[in-house]
C-alpha positions in Angstrom: 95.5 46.0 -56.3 93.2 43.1 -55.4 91.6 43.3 -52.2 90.6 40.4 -50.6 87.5 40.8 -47.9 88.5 39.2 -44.9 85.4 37.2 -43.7 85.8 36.6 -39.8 83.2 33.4 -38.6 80.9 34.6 -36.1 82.0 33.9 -32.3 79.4 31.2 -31.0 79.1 31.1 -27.4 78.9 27.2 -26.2 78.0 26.8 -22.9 79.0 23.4 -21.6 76.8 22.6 -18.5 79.4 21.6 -15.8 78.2 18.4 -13.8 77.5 19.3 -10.2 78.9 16.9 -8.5 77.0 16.6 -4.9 79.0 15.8 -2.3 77.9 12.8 0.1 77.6 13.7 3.7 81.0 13.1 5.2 81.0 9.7 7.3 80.9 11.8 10.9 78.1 13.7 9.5 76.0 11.1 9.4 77.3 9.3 11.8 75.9 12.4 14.0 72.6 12.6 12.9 72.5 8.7 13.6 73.3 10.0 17.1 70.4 12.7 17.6 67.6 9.8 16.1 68.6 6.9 18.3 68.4 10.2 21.5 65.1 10.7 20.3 63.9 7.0 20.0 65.3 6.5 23.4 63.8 9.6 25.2 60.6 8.9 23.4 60.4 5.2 24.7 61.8 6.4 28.3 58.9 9.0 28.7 56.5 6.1 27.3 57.7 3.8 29.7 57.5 6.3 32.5 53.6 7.4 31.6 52.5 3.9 31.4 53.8 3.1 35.0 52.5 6.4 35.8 48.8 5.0 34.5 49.2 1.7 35.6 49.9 2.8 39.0 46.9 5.4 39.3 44.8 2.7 37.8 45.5 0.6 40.9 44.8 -2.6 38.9 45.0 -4.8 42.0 44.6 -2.6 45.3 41.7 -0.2 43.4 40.1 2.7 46.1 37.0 4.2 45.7 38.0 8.2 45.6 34.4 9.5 44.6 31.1 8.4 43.8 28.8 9.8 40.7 25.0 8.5 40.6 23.4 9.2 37.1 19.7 7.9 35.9 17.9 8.9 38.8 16.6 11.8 41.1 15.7 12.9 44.6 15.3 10.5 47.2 16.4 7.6 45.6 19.4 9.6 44.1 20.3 10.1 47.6 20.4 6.7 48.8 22.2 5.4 46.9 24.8 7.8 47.1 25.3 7.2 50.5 25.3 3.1 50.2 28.1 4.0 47.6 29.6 6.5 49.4 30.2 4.4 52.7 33.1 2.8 50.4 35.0 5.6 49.3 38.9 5.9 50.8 38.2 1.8 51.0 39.3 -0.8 48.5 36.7 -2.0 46.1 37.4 -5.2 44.0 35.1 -6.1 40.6 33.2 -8.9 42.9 32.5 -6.1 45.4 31.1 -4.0 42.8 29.4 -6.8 41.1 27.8 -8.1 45.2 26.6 -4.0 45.4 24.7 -4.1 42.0 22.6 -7.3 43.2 22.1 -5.1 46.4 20.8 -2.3 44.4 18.6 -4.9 42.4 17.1 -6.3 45.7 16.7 -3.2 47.5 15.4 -1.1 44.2 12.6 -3.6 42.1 11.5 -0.3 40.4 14.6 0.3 38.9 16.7 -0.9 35.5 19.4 -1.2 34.2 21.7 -1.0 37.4 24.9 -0.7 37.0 28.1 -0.4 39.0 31.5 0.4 37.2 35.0 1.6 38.6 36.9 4.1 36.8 40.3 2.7 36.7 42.4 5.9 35.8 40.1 8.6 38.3 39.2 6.2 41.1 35.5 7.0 40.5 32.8 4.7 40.9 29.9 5.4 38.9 26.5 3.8 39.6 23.5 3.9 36.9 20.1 2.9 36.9 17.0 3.7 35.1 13.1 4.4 37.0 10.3 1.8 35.1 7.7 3.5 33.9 4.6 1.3 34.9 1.6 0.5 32.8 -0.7 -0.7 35.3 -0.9 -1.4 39.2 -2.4 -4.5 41.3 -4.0 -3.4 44.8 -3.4 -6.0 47.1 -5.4 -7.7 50.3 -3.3 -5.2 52.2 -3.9 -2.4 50.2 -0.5 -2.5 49.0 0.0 -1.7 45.7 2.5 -3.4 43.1 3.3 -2.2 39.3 3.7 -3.8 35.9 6.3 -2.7 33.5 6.2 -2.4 29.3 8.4 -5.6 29.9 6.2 -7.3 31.8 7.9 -7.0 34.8 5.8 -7.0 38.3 7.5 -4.6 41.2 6.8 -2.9 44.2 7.4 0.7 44.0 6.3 2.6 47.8 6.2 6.3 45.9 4.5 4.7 42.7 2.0 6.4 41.0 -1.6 5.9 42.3 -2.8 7.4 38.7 -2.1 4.2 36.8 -5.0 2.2 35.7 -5.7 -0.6 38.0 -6.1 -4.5 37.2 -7.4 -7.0 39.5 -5.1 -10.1 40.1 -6.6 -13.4 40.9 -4.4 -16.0 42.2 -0.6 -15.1 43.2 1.3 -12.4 41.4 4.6 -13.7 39.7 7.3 -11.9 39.0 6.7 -11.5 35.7 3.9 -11.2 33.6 2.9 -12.4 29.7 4.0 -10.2 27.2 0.2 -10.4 26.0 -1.1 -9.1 29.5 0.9 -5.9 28.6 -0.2 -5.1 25.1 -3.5 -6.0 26.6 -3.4 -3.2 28.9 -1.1 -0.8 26.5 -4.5 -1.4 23.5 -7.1 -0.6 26.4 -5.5 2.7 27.2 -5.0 3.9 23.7 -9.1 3.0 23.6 -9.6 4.5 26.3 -12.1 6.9 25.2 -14.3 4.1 22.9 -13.7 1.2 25.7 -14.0 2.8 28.9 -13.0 -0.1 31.7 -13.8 0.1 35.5 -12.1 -3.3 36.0 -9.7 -5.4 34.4 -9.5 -8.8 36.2 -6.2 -11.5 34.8 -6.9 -15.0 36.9 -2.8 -15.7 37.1 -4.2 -19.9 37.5 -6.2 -20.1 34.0 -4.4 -17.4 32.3 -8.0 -15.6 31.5 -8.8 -12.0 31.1 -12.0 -10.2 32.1 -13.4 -6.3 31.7 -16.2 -4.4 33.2 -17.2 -1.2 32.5 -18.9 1.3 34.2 -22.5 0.6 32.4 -22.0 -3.0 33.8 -21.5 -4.8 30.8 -18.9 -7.5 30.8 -16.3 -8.6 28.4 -14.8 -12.0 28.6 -11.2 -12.0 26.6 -10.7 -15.6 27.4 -6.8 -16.9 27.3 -4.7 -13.9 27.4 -3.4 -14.3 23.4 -4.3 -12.1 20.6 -5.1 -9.2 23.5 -4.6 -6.5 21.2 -7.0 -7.6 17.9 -9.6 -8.9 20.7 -9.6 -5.5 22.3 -9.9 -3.4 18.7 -12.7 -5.4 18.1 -14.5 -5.3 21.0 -14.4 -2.1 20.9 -15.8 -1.8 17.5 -18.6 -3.8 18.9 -19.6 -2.0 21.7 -19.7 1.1 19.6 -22.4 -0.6 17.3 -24.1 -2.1 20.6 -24.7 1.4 22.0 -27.1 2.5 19.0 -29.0 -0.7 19.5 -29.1 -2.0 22.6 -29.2 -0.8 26.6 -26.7 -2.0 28.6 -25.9 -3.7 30.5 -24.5 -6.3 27.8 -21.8 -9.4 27.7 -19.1 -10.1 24.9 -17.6 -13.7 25.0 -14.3 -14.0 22.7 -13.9 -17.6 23.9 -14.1 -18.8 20.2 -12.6 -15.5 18.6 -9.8 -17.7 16.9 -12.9 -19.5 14.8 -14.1 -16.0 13.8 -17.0 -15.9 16.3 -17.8 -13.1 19.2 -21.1 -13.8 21.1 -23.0 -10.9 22.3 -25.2 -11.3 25.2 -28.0 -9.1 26.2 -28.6 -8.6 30.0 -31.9 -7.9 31.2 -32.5 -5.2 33.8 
């Protein structure tokens, strides 16, 4: 008897990958979360709304009150003062043309200080007042024996606690209230020389605009017009040192034609 083999086909497994089919948020769904962002849009712009009238009205745009005064910039007694100028407003209303009117009173009242300013805080009710002390380079003695001081910007002000260290210059003719730049650097150059150009005096005649030394072996220099300061005082000094070796003092230096090249040196006789 034949037998027939009975050849069965492998099972293959097919796997048929079902499309997910993602459901869209039903209509009130959405609809609801439409809901919660307009909520939050509206709460967001009702607390806006409420901090900004809550800012404007502490910033008292147009009835502003001083409620404290800060003074920064300065120390001790003139700290002091001007707290209590400032401080006569606080509980008052202070425009921006009162605080504007009380910086030119600072100004006036305070020549030795800078940079004065007077600003309102609109959100704290502060008023905050800064200035700066000018550092002086030099001091005129008056006929009265008053004393008045010169700035690094050339500034001329009267200063009652002012230094009486600061080197002094003799002023012919009336003092302005400010001085040329060249005066300054003219004063600035002698210092740094101080040790090679020793000075007793240091006259500026305000009407001809001329600058004269003397030093304390007698000898005179005359600067001339008050331009070129600084070269003319490098190079007197380089001339005085080469005038020691050779010469006793007392001795005169004349820069009148320095611009030409020429410095004429002047013996003085005993």
């Amino acid at each position: 008897m034949r037998k027939y083999g009975t050849n069965r086909p492998s099972a293959t497994l097919y796997t048929r990958r079902r499309a997910v089919r993602r459901k869209r948020p039903s209509f009130f769904f959405r609809f609801l979360i439409l809901l919660f962002l307009l909520a939050g849009v509206g709460w967001g712009g009702f607390i806006g709304v409420r901090y900004g009238y809550r800012v404007i009205k502490e910033a008292q745009i147009t009835d502003w009150h001083v409620k404290s005064v800060v003074v920064s910039g300065v120390s001790g007694q003139l700290e002091k003062e001007i707290f209590t100028k400032a401080a006569s407003w606080e509980g008052k209303p202070f425009s921006v043309t009162q605080a504007e009117d009380l910086r030119k009173e600072f100004i006036k009242s305070y020549p030795m200080l800078k940079h004065i300013s007077v600003v309102r805080g609109m959100l704290t009710g502060k008023l905050k007042i800064s200035a700066k002390l000018r550092e002086p380079v030099a001091q005129f003695i008056l006929p009265d024996g008053s004393r008045k001081y010169i700035d690094p910007d050339s500034t001329v002000y009267a200063d009652a606690n002012g230094s009486e260290q600061v080197a002094q210059v003799q002023l012919v003719g009336e003092i302005p209230e400010k001085l040329q730049p060249g005066f300054i650097e003219l004063v600035q150059s002698v210092l740094k020389l101080k040790k090679s150009l020793p000075f007793e005096a240091l006259q500026l005649n305000v009407q001809d605009n001329t600058v004269t030394m003397r030093l304390p072996d007698r000898s005179v220099i005359h600067f001339g017009q008050a331009q070129h300061l600084k070269a003319k005082v490098a190079r007197a000094a380089q001339i005085m040192d080469k005038v020691r070796t050779q010469y006793t003092a007392p001795v005169t230096l004349n820069f009148e034609f320095f611009e030409q090249g020429k410095v004429f040196l002047t013996h003085t006789a005993h």
